[in-house]
C-alpha positions as a Markdown table, in Angstrom:
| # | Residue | x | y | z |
|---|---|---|---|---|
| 1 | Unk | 7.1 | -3.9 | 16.3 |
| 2 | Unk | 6.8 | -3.0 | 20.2 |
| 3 | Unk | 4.3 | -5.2 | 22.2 |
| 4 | Unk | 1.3 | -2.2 | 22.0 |
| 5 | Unk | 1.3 | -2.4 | 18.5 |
| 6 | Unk | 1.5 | -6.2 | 18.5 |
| 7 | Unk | -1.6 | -6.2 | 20.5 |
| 8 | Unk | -2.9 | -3.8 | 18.2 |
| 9 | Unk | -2.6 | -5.9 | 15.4 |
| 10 | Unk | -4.1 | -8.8 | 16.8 |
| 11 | Unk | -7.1 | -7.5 | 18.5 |
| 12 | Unk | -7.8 | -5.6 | 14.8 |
| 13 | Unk | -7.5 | -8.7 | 12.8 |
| 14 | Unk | -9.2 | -10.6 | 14.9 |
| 15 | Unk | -12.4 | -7.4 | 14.8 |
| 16 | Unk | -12.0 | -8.1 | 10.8 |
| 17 | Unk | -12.4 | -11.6 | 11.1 |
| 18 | Unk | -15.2 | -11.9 | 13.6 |
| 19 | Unk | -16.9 | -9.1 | 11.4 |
| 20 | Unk | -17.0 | -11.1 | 8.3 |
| 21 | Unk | -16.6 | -10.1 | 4.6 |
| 22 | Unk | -19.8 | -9.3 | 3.9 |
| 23 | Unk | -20.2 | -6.6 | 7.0 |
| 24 | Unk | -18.6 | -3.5 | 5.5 |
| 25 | Unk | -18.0 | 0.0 | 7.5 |
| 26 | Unk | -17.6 | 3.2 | 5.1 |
| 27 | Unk | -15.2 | 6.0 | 5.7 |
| 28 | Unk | -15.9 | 9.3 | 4.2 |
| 29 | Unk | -12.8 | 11.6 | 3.2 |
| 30 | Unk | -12.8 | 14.6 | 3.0 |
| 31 | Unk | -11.9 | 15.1 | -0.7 |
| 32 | Unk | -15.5 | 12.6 | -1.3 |
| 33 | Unk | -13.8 | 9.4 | -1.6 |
| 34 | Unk | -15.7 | 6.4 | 0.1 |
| 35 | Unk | -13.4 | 3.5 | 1.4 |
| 36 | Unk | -15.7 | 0.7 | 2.2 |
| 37 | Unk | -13.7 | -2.0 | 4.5 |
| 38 | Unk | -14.4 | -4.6 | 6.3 |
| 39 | Unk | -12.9 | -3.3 | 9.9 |
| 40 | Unk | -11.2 | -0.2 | 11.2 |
| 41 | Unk | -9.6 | 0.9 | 14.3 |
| 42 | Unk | -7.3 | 3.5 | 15.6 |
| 43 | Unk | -3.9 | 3.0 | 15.8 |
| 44 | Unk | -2.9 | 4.1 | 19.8 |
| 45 | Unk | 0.6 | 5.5 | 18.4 |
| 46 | Unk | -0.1 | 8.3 | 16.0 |
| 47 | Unk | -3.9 | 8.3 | 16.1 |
| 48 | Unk | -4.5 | 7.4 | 12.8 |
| 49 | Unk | -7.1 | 5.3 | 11.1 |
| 50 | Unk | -6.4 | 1.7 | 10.1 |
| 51 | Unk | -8.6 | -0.2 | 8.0 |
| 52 | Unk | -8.3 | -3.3 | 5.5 |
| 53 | Unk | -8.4 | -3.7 | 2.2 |
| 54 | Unk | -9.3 | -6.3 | -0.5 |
| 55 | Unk | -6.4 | -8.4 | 0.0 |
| 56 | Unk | -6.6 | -8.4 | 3.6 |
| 57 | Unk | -3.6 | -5.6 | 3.8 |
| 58 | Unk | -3.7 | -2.7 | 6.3 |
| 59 | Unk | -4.0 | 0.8 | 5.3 |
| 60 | Unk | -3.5 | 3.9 | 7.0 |
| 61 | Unk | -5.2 | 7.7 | 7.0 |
| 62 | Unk | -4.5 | 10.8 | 8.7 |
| 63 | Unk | -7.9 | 11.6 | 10.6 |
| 64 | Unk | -7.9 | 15.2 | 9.5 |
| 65 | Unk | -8.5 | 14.0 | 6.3 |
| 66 | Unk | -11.6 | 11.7 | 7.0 |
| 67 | Unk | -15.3 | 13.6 | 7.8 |
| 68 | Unk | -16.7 | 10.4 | 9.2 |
| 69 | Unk | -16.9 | 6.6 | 9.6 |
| 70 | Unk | -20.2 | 4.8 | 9.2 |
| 71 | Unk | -20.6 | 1.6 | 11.5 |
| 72 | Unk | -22.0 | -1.5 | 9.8 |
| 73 | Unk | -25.3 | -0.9 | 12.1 |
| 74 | Unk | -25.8 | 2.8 | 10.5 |
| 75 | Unk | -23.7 | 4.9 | 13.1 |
| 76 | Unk | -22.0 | 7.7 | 11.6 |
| 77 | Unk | -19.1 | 9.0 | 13.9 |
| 78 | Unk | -18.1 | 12.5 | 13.0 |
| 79 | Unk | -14.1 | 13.3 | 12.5 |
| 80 | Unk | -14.5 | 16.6 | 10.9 |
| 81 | Unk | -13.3 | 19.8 | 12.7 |
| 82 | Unk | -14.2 | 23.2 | 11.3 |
| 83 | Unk | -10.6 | 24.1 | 12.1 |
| 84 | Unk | -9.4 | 20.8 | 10.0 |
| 85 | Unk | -6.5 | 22.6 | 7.4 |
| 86 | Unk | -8.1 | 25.8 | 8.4 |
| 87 | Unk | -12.1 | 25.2 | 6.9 |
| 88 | Unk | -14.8 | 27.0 | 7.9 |
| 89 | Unk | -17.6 | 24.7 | 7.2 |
| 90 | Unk | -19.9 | 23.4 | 9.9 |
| 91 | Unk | -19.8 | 19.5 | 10.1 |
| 92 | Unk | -23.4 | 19.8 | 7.9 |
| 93 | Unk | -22.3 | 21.9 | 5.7 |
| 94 | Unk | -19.1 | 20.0 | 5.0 |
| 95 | Unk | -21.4 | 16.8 | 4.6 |
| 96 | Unk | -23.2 | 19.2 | 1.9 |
| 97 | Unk | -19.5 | 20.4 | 0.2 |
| 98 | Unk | -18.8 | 16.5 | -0.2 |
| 99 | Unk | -22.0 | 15.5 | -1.5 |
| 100 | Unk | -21.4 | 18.2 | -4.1 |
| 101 | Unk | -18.2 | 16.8 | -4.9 |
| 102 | Unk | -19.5 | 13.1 | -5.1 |
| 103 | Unk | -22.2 | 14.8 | -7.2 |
| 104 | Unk | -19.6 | 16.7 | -9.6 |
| 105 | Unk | -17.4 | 13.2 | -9.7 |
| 106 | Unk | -20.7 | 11.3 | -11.1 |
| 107 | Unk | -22.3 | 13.6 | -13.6 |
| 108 | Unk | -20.2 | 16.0 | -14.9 |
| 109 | Unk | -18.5 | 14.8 | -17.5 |
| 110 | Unk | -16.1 | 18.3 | -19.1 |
| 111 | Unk | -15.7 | 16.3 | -22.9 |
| 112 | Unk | -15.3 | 19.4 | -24.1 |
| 113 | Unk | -12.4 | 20.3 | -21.3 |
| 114 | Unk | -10.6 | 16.9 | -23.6 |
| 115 | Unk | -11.3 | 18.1 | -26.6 |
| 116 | Unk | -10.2 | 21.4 | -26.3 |
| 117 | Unk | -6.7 | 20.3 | -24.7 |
| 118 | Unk | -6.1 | 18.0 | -27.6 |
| 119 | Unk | -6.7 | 20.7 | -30.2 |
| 120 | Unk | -4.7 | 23.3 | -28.6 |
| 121 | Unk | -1.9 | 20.8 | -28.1 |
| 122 | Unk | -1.8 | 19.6 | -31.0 |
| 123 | Unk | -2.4 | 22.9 | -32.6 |
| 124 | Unk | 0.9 | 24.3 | -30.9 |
| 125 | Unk | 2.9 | 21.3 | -32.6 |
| 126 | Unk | 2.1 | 22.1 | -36.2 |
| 127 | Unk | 2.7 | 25.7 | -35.5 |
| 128 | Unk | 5.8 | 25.6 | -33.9 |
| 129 | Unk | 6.9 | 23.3 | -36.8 |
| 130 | Unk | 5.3 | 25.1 | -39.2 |
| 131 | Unk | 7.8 | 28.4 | -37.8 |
| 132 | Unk | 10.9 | 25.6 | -37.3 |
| 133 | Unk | 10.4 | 26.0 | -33.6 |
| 134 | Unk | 11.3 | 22.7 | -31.0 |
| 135 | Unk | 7.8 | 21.6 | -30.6 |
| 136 | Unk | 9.2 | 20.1 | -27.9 |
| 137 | Unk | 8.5 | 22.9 | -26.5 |
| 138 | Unk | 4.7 | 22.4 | -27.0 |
| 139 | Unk | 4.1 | 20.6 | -23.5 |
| 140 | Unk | 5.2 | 23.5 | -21.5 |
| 141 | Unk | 2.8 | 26.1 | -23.1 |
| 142 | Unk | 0.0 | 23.9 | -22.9 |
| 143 | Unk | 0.7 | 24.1 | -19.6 |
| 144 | Unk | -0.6 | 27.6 | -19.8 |
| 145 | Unk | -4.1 | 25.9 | -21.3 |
| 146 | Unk | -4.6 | 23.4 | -18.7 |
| 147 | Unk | -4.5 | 26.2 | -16.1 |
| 148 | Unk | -6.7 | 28.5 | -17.5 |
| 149 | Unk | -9.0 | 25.7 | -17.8 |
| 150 | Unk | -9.2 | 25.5 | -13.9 |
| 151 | Unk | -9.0 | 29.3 | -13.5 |
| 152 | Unk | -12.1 | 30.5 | -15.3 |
| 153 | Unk | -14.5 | 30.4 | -12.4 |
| 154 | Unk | -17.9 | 28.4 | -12.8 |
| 155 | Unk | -21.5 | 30.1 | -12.8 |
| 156 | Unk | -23.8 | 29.0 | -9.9 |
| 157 | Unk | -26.9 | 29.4 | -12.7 |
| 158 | Unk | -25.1 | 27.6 | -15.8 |
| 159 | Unk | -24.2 | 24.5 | -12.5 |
| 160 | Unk | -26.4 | 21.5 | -13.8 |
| 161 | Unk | -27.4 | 20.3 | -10.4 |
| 162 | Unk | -30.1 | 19.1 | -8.8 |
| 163 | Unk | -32.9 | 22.0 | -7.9 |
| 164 | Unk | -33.1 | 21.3 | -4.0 |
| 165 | Unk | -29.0 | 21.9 | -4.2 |
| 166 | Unk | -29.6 | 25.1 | -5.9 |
| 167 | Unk | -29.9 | 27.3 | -2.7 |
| 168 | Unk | -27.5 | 25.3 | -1.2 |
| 169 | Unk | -24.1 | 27.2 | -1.1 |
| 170 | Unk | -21.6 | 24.1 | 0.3 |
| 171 | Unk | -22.8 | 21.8 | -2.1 |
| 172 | Unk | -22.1 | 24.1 | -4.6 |
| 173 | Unk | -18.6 | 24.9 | -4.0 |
| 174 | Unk | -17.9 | 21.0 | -4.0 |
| 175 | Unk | -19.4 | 21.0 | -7.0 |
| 176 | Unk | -17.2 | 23.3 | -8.5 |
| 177 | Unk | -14.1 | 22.4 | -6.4 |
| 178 | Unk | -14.3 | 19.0 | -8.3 |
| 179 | Unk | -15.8 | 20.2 | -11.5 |
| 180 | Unk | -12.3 | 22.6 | -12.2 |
| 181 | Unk | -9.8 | 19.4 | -10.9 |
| 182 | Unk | -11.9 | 17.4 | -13.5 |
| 183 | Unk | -11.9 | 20.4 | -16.3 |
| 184 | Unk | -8.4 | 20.4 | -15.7 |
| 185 | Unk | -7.7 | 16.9 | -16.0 |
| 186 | Unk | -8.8 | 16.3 | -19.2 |
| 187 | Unk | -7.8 | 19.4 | -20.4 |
| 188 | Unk | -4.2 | 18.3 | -19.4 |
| 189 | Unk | -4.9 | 14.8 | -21.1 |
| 190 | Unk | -6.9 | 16.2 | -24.2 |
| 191 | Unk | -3.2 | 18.4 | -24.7 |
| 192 | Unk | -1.1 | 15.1 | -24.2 |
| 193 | Unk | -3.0 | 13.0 | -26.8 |
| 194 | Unk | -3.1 | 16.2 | -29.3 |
| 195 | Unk | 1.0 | 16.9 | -29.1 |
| 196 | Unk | 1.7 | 13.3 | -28.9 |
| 197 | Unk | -0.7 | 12.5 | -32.1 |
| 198 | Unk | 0.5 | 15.7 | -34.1 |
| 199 | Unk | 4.2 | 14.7 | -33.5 |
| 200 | Unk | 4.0 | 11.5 | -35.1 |
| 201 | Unk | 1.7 | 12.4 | -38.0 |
| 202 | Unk | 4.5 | 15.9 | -38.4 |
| 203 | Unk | 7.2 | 13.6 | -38.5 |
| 204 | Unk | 5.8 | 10.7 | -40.5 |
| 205 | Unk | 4.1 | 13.5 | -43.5 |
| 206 | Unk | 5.2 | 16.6 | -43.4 |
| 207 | Unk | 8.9 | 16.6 | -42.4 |
């Protein structure tokens, strides 16, 4: 390590201490996520943000990826660009696009996304051994499921979100954006448990 980043280090830890564990800065990404840690700085090298965690480890993120960093007294220090990875959102409306993702992560729950990936999966397996077809095979057509589950496009009336969101477009979109990752997710895990279930209760009773 060269002497900058030597200095770096020691003027950061030393922040981190003199900060104290209870005094915790948040940092926004752009995806929703909220890091709370006790100390940040930017790394003079590449630019990058560098923040503790839990065990007293340092972590790095690209700033393109970070809308803002709230200061222990309430400061929020914007990062966002409207030309970040080629977005068009205003700095508020992005603010409103991560809400709606937050929003989507909290509430919105997509059970049936699970259960409808388990009994497709599992569905495929008895077929496909019902026709003496590999049902190894399975996996790789529900693959076909799992992305129409994150293709079919969600209605802005049917969105269960609060009413002074409904008019907003931004929050919206995040809403959805995180909605179909979630829809998709379980969709993908509903399929694993159903092929995974169906192959040992095939092989164990029917074969």
């Amino acid at each position: 390590m060269n002497k900058l980043g030597l200095i770096f280090l020691f003027l950061f830890s030393y922040q981190n201490y003199v900060l104290g564990q209870d005094s915790l800065v948040r940092i926004l990404t752009l995806d929703g996520k909220i890091i709370s840690t006790t100390g940040y700085n930017i790394d003079p090298i590449d630019s990058s943000v560098v923040y503790f965690i839990r065990n007293g480890d340092l972590r790095k993120i690209d700033p393109e990826f970070v809308y803002s960093i709230t200061s222990i007294d309430g400061h929020e220090l914007i990062f966002y660009k409207p030309d970040n990875e080629n977005l068009t959102y205003s700095a508020e409306e992005m603010k409103y696009f991560i809400q709606g993702e937050n929003y989507s992560r909290e509430h919105y729950k997509a059970h049936w996304a699970f259960v409808s990936g388990m009994a497709v999966g599992s569905g495929l397996v008895f077929s496909m051994g019902s026709l003496n077809i590999n049902y190894f095979y399975a996996p790789v057509l529900s693959l076909g499921h799992v992305g129409l589950a994150g293709w079919v496009p969600m209605r802005d009336k049917k969105l269960n979100i609060p009413q002074e969101y409904t008019e907003i477009q931004p929050f919206k979109e995040g809403y959805k954006t995180q909605s179909l990752k979630k829809r998709m997710r379980n969709t993908a895990f509903g399929a694993i448990v159903g092929i995974v279930g169906s192959m040992i209760i095939y092989n164990q009773t029917l074969r």
